[in-house]
VEXLO-413021 format. One line per field, with one value per residue (C-alpha): residue in one letter; x, y negated, z negated. Coordinates in steps of 0.001 Angstrom, whole numbers, always signed. Each point is the difference from the previous one (the first is absolute). Example, Ala and Ser with C-alpha at 12.3 -4.5 7.8 and 13.67 -1.06 7.14 Angstrom:
% VEXLO-413021
aa	c(a | s)
px	c(+12300 | +1370)
py	c(+4500 | -3440)
pz	c(-7800 | +660)
This chain:
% VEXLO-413021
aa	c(x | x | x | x | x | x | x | x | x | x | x | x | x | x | x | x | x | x | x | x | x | x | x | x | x | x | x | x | x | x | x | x | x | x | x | x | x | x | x | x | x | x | x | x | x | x | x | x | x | x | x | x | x | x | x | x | x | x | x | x | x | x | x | x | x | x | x | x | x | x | x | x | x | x | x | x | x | x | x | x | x | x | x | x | x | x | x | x | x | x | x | x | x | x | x | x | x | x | x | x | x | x | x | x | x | x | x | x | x | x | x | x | x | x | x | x | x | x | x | x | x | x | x | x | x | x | x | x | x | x | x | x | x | x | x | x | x | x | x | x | x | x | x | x | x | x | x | x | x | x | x | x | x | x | x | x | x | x | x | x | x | x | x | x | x | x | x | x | x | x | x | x | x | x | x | x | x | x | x | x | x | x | x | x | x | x | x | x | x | x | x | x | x | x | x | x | x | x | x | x | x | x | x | x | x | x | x | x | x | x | x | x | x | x | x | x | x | x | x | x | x | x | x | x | x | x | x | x | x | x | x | x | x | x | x | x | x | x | x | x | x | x | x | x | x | x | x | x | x | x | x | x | x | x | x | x | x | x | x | x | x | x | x | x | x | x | x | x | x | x | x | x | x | x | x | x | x | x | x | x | x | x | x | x | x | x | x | x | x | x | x | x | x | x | x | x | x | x | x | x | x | x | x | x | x | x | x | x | x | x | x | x | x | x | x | x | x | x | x | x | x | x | x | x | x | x | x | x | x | x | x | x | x | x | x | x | x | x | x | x | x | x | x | x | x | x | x | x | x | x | x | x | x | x | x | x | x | x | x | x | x | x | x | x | x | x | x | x | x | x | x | x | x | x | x | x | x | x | x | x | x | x | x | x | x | x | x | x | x | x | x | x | x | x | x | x | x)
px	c(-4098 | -2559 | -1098 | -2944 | +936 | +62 | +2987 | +93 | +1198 | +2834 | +149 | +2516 | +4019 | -1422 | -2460 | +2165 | +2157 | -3037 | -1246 | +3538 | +539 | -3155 | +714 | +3788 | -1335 | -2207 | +2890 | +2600 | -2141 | +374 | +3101 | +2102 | -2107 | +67 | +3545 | +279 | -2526 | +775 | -3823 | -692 | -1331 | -2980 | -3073 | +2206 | +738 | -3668 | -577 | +3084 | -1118 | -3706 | +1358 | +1111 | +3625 | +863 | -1544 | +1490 | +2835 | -2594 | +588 | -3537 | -424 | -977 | -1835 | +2571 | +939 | +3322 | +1953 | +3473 | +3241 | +432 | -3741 | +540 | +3460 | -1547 | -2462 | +2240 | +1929 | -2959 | -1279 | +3487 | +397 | -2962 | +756 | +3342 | -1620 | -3362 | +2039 | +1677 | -2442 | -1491 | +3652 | +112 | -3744 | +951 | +2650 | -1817 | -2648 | +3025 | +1272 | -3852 | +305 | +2977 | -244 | -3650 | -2492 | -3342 | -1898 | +2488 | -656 | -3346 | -784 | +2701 | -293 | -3564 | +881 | +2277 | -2891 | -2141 | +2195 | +2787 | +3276 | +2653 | +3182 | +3008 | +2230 | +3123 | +2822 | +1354 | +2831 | +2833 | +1088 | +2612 | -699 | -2760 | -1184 | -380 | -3009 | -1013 | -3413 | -1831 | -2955 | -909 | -2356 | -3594 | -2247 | -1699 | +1697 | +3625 | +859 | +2389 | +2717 | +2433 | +324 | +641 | +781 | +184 | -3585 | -1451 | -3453 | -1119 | -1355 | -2769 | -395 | -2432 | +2317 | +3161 | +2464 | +2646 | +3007 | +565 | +2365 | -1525 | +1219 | +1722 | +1713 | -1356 | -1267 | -3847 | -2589 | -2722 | -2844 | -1044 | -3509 | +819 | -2308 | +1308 | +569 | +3615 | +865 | +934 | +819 | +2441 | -14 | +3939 | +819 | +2422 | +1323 | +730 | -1109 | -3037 | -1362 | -4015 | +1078 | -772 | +3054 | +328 | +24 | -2275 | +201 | -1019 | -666 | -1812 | -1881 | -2242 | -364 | -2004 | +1965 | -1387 | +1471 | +3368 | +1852 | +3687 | +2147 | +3320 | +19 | -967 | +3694 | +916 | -828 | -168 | -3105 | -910 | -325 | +2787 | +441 | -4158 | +1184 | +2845 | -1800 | -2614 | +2759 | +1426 | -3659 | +62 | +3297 | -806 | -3367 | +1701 | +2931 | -3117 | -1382 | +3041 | +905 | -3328 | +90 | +3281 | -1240 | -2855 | +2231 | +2786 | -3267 | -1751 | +2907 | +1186 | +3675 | +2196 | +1396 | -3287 | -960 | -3539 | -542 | +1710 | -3000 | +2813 | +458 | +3566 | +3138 | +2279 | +2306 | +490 | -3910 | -356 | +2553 | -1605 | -3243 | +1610 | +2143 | -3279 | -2407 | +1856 | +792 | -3714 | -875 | +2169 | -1172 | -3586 | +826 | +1761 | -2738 | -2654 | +2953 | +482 | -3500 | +25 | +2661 | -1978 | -3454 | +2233 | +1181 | -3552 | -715 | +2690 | +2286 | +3180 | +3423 | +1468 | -3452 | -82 | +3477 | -406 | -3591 | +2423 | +3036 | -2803 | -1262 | +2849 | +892 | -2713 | +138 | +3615 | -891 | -2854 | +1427 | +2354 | -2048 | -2238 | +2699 | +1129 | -3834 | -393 | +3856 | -701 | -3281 | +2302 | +3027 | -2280 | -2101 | +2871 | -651 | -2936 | -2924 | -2486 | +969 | -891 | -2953 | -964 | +878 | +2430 | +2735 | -2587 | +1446 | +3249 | -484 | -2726 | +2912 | +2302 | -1545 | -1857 | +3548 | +1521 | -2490 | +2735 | +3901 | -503 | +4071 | -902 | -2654 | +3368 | +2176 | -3066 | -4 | +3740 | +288 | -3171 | +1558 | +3794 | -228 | -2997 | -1198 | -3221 | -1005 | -997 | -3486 | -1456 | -2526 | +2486 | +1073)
py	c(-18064 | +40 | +3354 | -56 | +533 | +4048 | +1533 | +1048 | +3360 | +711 | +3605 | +449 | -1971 | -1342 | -2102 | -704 | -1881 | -1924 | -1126 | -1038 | -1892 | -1688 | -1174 | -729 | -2861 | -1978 | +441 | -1848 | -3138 | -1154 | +1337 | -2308 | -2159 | +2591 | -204 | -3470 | -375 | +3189 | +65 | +3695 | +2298 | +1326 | -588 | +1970 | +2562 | +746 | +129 | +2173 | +2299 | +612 | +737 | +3623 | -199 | +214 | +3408 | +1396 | +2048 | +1829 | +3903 | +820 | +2439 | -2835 | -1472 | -2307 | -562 | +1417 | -1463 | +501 | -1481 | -1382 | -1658 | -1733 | -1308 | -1541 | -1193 | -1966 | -1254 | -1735 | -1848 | -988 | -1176 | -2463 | -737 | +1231 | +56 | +1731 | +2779 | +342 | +262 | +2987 | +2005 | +1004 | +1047 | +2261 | +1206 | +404 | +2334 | +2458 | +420 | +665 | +2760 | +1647 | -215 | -20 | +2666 | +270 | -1653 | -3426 | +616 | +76 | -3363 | -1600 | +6 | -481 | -3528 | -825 | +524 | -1837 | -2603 | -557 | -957 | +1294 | -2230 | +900 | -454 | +2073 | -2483 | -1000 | -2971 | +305 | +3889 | +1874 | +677 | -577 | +3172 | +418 | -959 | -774 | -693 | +2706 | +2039 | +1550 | +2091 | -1172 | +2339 | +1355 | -2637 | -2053 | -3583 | -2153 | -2436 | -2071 | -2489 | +269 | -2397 | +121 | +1227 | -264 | +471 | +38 | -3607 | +1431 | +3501 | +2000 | +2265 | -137 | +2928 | -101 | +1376 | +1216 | +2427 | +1970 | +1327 | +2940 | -2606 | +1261 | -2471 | -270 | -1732 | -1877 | -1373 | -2604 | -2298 | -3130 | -1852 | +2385 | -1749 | -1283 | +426 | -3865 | -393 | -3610 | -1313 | -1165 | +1048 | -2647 | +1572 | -2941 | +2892 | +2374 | -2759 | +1990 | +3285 | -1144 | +2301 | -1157 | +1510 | +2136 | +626 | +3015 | -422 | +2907 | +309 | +3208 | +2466 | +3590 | +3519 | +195 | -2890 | +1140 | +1747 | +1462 | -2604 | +1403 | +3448 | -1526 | -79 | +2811 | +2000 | -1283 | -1698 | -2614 | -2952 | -1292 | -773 | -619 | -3255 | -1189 | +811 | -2353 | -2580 | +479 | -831 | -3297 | -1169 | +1388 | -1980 | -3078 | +132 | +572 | -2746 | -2430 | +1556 | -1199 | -3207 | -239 | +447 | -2113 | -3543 | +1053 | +279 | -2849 | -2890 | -2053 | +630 | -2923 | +2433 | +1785 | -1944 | -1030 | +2966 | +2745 | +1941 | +1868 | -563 | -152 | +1059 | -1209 | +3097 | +133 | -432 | +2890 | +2046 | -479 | +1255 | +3050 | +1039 | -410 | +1508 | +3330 | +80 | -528 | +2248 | +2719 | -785 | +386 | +3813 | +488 | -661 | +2350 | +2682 | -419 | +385 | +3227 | +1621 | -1235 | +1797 | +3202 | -118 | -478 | +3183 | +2360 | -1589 | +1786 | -1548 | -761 | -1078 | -2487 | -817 | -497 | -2031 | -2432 | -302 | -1108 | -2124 | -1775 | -682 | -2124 | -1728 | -1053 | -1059 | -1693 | -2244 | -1150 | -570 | -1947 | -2408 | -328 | -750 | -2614 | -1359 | -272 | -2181 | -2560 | +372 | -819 | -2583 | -1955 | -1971 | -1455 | -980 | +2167 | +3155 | -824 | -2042 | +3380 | +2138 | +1671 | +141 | +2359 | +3064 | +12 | -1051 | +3061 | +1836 | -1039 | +787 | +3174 | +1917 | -821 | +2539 | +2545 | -180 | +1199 | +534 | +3712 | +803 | -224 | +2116 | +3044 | +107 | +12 | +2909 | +1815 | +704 | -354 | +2341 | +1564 | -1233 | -595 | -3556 | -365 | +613 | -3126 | -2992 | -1889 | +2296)
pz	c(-45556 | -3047 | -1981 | -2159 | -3911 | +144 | +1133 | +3512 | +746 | +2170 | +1364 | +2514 | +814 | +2939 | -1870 | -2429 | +2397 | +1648 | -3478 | -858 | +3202 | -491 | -3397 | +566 | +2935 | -2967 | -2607 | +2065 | +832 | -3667 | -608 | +125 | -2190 | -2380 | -321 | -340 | -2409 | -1862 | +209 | -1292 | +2809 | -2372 | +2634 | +2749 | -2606 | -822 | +4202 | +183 | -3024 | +1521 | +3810 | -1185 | +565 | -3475 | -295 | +3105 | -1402 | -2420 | +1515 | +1470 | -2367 | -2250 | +2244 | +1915 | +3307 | -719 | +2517 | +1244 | -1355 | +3114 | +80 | -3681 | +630 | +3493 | -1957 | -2746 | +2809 | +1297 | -2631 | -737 | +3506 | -1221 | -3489 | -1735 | -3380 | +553 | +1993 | -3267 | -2235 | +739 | +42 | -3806 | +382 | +2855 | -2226 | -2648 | +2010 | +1462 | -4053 | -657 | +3389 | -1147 | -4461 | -976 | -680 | +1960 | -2268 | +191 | +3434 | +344 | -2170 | +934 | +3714 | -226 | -1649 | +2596 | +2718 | -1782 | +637 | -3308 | +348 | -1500 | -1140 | -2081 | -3065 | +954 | -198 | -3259 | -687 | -2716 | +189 | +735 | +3915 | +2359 | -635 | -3537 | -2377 | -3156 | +55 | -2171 | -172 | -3196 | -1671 | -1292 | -751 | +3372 | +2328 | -560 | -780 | +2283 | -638 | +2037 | +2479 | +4381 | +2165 | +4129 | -588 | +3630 | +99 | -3809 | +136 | +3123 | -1668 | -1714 | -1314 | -669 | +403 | -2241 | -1225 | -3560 | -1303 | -3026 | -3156 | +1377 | +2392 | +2825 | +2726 | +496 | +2456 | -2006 | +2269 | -2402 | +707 | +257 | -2606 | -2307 | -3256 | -1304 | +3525 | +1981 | +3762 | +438 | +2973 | -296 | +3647 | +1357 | +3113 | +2616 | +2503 | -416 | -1970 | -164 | -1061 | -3648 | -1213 | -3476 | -3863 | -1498 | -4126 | -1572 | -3762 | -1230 | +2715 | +100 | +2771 | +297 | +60 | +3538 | +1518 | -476 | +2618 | -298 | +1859 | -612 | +1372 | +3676 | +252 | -2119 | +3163 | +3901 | +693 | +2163 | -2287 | +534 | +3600 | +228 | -1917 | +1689 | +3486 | -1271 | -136 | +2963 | +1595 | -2218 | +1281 | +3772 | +105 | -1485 | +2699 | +2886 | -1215 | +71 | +3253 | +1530 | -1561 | +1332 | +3611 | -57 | -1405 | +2663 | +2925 | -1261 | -795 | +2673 | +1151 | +1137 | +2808 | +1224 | +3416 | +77 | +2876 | -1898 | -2081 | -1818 | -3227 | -287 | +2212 | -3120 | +99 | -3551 | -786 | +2410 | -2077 | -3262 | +915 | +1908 | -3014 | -2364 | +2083 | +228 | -3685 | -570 | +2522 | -1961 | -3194 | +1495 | +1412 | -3624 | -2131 | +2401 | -426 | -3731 | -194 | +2076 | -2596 | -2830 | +953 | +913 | -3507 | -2064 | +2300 | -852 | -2953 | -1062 | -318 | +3729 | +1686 | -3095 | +899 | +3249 | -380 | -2324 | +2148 | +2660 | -2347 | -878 | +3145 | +830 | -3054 | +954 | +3217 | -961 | -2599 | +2700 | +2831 | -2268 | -1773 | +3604 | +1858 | -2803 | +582 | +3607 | -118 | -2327 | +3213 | +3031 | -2036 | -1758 | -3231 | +1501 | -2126 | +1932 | -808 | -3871 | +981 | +1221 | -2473 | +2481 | -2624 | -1855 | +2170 | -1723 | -3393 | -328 | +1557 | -2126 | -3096 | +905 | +1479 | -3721 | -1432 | +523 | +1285 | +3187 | -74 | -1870 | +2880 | +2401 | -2501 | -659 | +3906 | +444 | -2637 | +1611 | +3284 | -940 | -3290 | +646 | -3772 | -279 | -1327 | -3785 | -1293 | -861 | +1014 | +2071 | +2345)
């Protein structure tokens, strides 16, 4: 599929999907390569960026296609399905977009989202090594004359390297947590492409150093107070993980299908068209195709709660949208470790399976369902319907 260098415009889900099922077929043929190579996706970014999808969460008051939460996260899953790392890229910009929806004024808005369906990307400088918690940061934002200075360092910074803005987290001199959407050739500011995952090897999620780098008044947004109150931020993140991990496990689940169809079996007869009456073969694919089937209906659910909430937000329908949420991203952590695991069971240590970059499935796994412990997703749900407490405010939940 081939665009011409404007932006197309995508107006409706349903052609959302198409466009992302079109692109998601030429993303896997080199995918593997990709991998092996660590051969940065930048020429399927720019195709990705001037399809439209990245603008399709932009509410249609701003001239988006405003899709559903179910739409996006179908989306991600796709192009993850294809290529682990470019369905990951694009998850902090989404984020990024939903903070913009729920924290900035009209006029952020309006400029803003016009960049976005121009075609920009944006990336992120959020997480921070060497403090206290996960949570906290240090990285600062002060005062200089009209417009503030920035200084610190991020790491895990997925996205930044392909970006042309970079939202980022600062906390000011009041100590209060802000959003900075920082250009990217902004001076003092240097993207380092140290990334050295043994999975998700593209997403290009390395450092980015701040020193005194300069941003405008207006391209600040309050960061902190989207969890002062319920909003949807939260759980619009972690669904767009959940789609990561699903399309990764559909994608080692197929994989997994086609080696078993296609590889000779020293107990098929040369009559029987079946691929396999092993018994314990048969078993493995039963017990992965319902938990993928599950995780599947999860993630369309999730999404349902999710677009209920952005509708009509207040305390228990934000609950409820994360508790749904969560869900899916426990499920789908497991059923994509375990799509990945299986491949390596039916195919043995054979060479093949790295020839073919097979062993790709669960490495990106691997790596991408460490970006949170999904052990806390189990105990918010537990406490949701066993306490009736209502999970935490925050980004990873």
């Amino acid at each position: 599929m081939t665009f011409s260098h404007s932006v197309a415009v995508i107006t409706s889900d349903e052609q959302a999907l198409i466009v992302a099922s079109d692109l998601a077929e030429d993303f896997k043929r080199d995918s593997a390569v990709r991998d092996r190579e660590r051969r940065l996706p930048l020429p399927e970014l720019d195709v990705f960026s001037r399809s439209g999808l990245w603008g399709i969460s932009v509410p249609k008051e701003y001239g988006g296609a405003g899709v559903s939460n179910v739409t996006l996260a179908k989306v991600i899953a796709l192009i993850a399905q294809a290529d682990g790392s470019l369905g990951q890229i694009p998850q902090n910009h989404f984020y990024a977009l939903e903070v913009l929806r729920v924290n900035g004024s009209h006029e952020q808005k309006q400029r803003l989202y016009a960049e976005v369906l121009a075609g920009q990307r944006f990336g992120n400088a959020l997480a921070e090594l060497g403090t206290k918690t996960a949570h906290e940061r240090v990285t600062s934002l002060k005062r200089d004359g009209d417009g503030y200075r920035i200084n610190g360092r991020k790491f895990y910074a997925t996205g930044a390297i392909y970006a042309q803005r970079i939202p980022t987290s600062v906390i000011d001199e009041s100590g209060v947590q802000q959003l900075a959407f920082v250009p990217r050739d902004s001076r003092g500011l240097t993207v380092i492409d140290d990334w050295s995952g043994f999975g998700q090897r593209t997403t290009g999620s390395g450092s980015v150093v701040f020193e005194d780098v300069y941003v405008a008044a207006a391209d600040v947004i309050p960061f902190q107070s989207a969890f002062e109150r319920p909003t949807t931020v939260g759980p619009l993140a972690q669904i767009l993980h959940a789609a990561i991990d699903t399309g990764i496990a559909r994608a080692a689940y197929e994989d997994a299908l086609h080696f078993v169809r296609s590889k000779t079996r020293p107990w098929i007869d040369s009559g029987n068209d079946k691929a396999t009456e092993d018994p314990l073969t048969l078993k493995s694919f039963g017990h992965l195709s319902i938990r993928l089937h599950a995780t599947e209906a999860l993630l369309e659910r999730a999404g349902e709660f999710l677009d209920t909430a952005q509708a009509e937000l207040n305390a228990e329908i934000v609950a409820a949208a994360s508790i749904a949420v969560a869900e899916v991203r426990a499920i789908s952590t497991e059923v994509s470790l375990a799509a990945g695991s299986t491949l390596f069971e039916l195919a043995g240590s054979q060479a093949t399976l790295i020839e073919h970059g097979l062993d790709r499935h669960w490495r990106n796994a691997r790596v991408h369902t460490l970006h949170d412990p999904v052990r806390w997703k189990y105990h918010a749900v537990g406490n949701y319907y066993l306490n009736d407490e209502n999970p935490p405010l925050r980004g990873t939940i």
